[in-house]
C-alpha positions in Angstrom: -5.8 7.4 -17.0 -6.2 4.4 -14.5 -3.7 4.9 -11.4 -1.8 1.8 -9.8 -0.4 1.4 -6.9 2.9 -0.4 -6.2 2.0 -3.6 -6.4 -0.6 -3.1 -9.3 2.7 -1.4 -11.0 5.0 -4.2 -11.0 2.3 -7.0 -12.0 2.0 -3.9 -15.4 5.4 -4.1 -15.8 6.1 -7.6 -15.8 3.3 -7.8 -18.3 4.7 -5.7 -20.8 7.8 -6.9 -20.4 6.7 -10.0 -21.6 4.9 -8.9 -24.6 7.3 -6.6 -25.5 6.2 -3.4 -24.6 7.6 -0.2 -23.4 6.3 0.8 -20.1 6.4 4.8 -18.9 6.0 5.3 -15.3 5.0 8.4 -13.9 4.3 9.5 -10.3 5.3 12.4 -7.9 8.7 12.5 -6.6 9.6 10.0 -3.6 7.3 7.2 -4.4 10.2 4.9 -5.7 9.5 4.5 -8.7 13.6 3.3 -9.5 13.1 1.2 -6.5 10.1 -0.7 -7.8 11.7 -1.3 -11.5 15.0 -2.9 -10.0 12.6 -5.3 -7.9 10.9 -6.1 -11.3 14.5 -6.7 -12.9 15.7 -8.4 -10.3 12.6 -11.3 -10.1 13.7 -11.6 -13.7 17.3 -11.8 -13.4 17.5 -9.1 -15.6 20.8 -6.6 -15.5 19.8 -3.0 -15.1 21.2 -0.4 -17.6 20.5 2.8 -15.8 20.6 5.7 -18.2 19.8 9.0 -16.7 18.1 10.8 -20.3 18.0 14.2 -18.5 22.1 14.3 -18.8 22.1 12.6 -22.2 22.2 14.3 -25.8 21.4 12.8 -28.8 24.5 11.0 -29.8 23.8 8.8 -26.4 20.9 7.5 -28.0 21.7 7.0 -31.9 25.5 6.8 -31.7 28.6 8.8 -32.4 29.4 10.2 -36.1 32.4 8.5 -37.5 33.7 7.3 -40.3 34.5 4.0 -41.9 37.6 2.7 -43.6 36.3 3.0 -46.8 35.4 7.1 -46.0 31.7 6.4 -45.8 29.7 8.0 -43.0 28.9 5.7 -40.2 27.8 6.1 -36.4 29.9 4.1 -33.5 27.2 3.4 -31.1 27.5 3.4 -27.0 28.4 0.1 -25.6 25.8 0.1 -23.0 23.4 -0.8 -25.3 22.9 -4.8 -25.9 23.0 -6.0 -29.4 22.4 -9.3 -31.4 24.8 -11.8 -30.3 26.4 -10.0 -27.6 26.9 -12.4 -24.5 24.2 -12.9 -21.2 26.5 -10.9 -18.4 27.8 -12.5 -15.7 26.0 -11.7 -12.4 29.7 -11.8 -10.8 27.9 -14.0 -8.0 31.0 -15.2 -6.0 29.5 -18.9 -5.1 28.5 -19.1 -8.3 31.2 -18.3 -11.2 29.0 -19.5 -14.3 25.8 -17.8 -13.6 24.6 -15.5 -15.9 21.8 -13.2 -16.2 19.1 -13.9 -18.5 19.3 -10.5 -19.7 18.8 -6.5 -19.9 16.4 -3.5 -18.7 17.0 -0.2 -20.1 16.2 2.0 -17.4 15.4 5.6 -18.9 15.0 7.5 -15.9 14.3 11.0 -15.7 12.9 10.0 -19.7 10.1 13.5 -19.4 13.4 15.9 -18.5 15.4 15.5 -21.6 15.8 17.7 -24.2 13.3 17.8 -27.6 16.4 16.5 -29.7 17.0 13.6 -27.1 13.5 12.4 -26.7 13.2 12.2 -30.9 16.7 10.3 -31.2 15.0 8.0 -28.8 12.5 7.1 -31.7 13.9 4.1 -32.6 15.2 2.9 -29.6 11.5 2.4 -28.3 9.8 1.4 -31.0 12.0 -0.7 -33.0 14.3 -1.6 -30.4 17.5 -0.9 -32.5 20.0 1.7 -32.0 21.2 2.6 -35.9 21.5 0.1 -37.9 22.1 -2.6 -34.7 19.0 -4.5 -33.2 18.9 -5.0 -29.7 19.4 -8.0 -28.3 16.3 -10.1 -27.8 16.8 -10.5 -23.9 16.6 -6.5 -23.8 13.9 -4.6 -22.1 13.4 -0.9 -22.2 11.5 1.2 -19.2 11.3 4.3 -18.6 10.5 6.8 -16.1 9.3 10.2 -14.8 7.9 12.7 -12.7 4.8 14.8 -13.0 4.8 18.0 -14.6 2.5 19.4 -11.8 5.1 18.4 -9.2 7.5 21.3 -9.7 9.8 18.8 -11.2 12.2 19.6 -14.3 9.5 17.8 -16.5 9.1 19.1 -20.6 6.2 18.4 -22.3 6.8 15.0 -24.5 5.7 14.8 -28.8 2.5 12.3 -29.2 5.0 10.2 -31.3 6.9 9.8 -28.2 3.8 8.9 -26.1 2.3 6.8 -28.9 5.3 4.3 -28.7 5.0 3.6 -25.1 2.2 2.0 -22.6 1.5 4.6 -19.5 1.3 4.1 -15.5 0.3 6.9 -13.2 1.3 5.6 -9.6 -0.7 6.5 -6.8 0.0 6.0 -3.1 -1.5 3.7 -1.1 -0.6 3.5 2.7 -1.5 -0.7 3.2 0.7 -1.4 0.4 3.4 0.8 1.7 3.3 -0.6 5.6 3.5 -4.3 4.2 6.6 -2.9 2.5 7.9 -1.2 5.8 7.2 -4.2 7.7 9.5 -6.3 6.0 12.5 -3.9 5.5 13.0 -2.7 9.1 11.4 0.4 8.9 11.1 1.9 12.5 7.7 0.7 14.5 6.9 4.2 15.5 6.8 5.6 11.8 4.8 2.4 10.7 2.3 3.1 13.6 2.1 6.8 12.6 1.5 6.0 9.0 -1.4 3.3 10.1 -3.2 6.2 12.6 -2.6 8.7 10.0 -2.2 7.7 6.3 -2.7 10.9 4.9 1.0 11.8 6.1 2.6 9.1 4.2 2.9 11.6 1.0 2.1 15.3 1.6 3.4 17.2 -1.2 2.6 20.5 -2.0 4.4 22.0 -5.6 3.7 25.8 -4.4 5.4 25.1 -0.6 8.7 26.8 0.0 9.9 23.7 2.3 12.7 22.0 0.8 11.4 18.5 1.5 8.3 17.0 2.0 7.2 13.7 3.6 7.1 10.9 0.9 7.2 7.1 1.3 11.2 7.7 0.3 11.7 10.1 2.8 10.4 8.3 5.7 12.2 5.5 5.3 15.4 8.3 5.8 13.6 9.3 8.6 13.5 5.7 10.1 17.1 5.7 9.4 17.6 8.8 11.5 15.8 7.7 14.6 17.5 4.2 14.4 18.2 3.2 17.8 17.3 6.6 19.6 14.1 5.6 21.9 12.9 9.0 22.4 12.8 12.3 19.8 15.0 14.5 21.2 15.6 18.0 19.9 18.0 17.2 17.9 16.3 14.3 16.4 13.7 16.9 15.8 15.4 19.2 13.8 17.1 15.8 12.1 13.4 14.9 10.8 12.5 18.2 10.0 15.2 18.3 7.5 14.3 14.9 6.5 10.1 14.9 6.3 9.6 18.9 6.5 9.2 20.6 9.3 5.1 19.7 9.8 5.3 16.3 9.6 8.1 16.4 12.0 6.3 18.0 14.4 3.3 15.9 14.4 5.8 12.9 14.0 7.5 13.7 17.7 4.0 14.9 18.9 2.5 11.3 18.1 5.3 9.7 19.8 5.0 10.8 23.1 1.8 9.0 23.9 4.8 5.8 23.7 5.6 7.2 27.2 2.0 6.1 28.3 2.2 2.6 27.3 3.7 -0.1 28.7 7.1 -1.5 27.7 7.6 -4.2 25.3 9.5 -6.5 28.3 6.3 -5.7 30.3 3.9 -7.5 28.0 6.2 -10.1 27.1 6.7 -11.1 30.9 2.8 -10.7 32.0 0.6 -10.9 28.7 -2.4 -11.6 30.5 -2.6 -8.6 33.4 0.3 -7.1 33.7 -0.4 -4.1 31.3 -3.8 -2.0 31.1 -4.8 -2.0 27.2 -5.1 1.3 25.8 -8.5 2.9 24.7 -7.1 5.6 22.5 -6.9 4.9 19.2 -3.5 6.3 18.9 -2.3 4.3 21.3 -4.0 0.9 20.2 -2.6 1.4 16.4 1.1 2.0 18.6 0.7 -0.6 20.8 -0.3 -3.3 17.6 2.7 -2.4 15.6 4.7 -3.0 19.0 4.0 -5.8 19.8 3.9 -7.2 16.0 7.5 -5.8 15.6 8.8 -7.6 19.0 6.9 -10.8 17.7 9.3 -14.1 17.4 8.7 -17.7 16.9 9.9 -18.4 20.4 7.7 -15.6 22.4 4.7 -16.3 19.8 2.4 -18.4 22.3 2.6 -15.4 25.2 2.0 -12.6 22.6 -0.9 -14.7 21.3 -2.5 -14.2 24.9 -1.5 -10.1 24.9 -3.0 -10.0 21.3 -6.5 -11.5 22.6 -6.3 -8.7 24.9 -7.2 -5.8 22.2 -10.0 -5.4 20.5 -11.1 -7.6 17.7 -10.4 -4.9 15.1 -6.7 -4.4 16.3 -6.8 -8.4 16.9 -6.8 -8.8 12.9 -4.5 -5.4 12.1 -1.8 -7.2 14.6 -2.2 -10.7 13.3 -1.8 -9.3 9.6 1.6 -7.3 9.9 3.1 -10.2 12.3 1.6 -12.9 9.2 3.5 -10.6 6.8 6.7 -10.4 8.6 7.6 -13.8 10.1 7.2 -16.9 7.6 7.6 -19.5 10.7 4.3 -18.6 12.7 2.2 -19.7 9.5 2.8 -23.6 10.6 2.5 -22.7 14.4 -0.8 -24.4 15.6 -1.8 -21.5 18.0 -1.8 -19.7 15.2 -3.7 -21.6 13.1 -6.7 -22.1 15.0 -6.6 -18.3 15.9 -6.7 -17.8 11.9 -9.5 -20.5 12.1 -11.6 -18.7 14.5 -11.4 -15.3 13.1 -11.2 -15.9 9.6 -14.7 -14.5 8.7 -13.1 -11.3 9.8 -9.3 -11.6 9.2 -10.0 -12.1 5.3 
């Protein structure tokens, strides 16, 4: 099976959403796998129905016995589930009374860790989109999600007519994609620097360890949380990201973060781009200082940083240029800018 990154993933999934598919995603815990199918509803105005299968039983799925007024067996299915003629939602957006979504996902998360009887009354949900005798409603999507069964997860083995129904993404990590991501949702410079000198350490998961957690792209962005605002990693922040990351990860975490101590501040550069700062020659320290100074980058200190930038070598040039290109929108029409991107785009692109 081909494996996808994040960005590969939600291109798939928009794609079979269109044609009516059913998408599976699997990947190793941590990844964000919910994360990446709410981004996919979301672009699509869609309304996500999260159904957790691992806590569901059969009647969930198919609907509950009853019977009708004339004494004939029937089954009263869940309201959760969408049917012909049922009304768009309302996206309850205050400024805008009126609007509506356009329509549904089915989110079947945890689909691998239901029971045998669960995963067969899901049957005709996937493939002909109907719950008893009620079709869904034509603006309703269905995917569905899971971990590996080599992850030490609660993962059951699923029945070829379950597979059969469904199209099938394996996600794998990979580190650029994730620091784009972490460069745009605040994630702390020090854990985007570490994860740029060593990408290996991004997702280190090992089924057999006895740890309790385990550095993961969701996990670090817990750890970012935890160090938010503390500029140094005190013990206690230690044993605060050991709890978060595992204990090894930690460690080299703190470890990497003292060669901070060796560079020069943020306010330094700013003040005296040009010589008033010796430039690193570690490469530690030159992947720290880049994601500095393209996290303290602004449209109104741009032309001084440009100078600082010019500074490093041509390598660390392009790594800097990229992450601050990714993060502030403004710089793009700045004409400093431009005619850096000019010079440099043989090896920039």
């Amino acid at each position: 099976m081909f494996e996808v990154n994040t960005v590969e993933l939600k291109e798939c999934l928009k794609r079979d959403l269109m044609t009516g598919l059913t998408p599976m995603v699997a990947s190793s815990p941590g990844i964000g796998k919910s994360d990446i199918i709410r981004s996919v509803a979301e672009a699509g105005k869609l309304k996500v129905i999260d159904i957790r299968v691992s806590q569901c039983e059969p009647v969930d799925m198919q609907g509950f016995p009853g019977v009708t007024s004339d004494e004939r067996m029937t089954f009263h299915i869940p309201e959760y589930f969408p049917i012909v003629g049922d009304a768009l939602p309302s996206t309850n957006n205050p400024n805008n009374p009126e609007e509506k979504y356009k329509g549904w996902v089915i989110f079947l998360d945890e689909f691998n860790s239901g029971s045998k009887q669960t995963e067969a009354a899901c049957y005709k949900l996937i493939l002909d989109r109907a719950v008893y005798k009620y079709k869904l409603h034509p603006m309703c999507f269905i995917i569905a999600a899971g971990n590996l069964s080599t992850d030490r997860a609660i993962v059951n083995t699923q029945s070829t007519a379950t597979t059969s129904r469904m199209t099938h993404y394996r996600v794998r990590i990979d580190h650029e994609v994730w620091i784009e991501w972490a460069n745009s949702h605040d994630i702390d410079h020090r854990i985007v620097s570490f994860i740029k000198f060593k990408p290996s350490i991004l997702h280190k998961f090992d089924p057999a360890t006895n740890e309790l957690t385990f550095p993961c792209p969701r996990t670090w962005e817990f750890a970012s949380k935890s160090i938010r605002g503390s500029d140094t990693i005190d013990k206690i922040n230690k044993v605060r990201l050991a709890g978060t990351v595992g204990h090894g990860a930690a460690m080299e975490f703190a470890t990497y973060c003292q060669i901070y101590q060796n560079l020069p501040t943020i306010d330094q550069i700013v003040a005296n781009p040009t010589s008033g700062w010796t430039v690193p020659k570690e490469p530690s320290e030159l992947y720290a200082i880049t994601t500095m100074i393209s996290h303290n980058t602004t449209v109104d200190n741009i032309a001084g940083m440009l100078r600082a930038i010019e500074r490093l070598p041509m390598d660390f040039q392009v790594i800097t240029f990229k992450e601050i290109y990714k993060r502030i929108p403004e710089p793009k029409s700045n004409t400093t800018i431009k005619e850096w991107i000019v010079k440099n785009s043989s090896v920039m692109f």
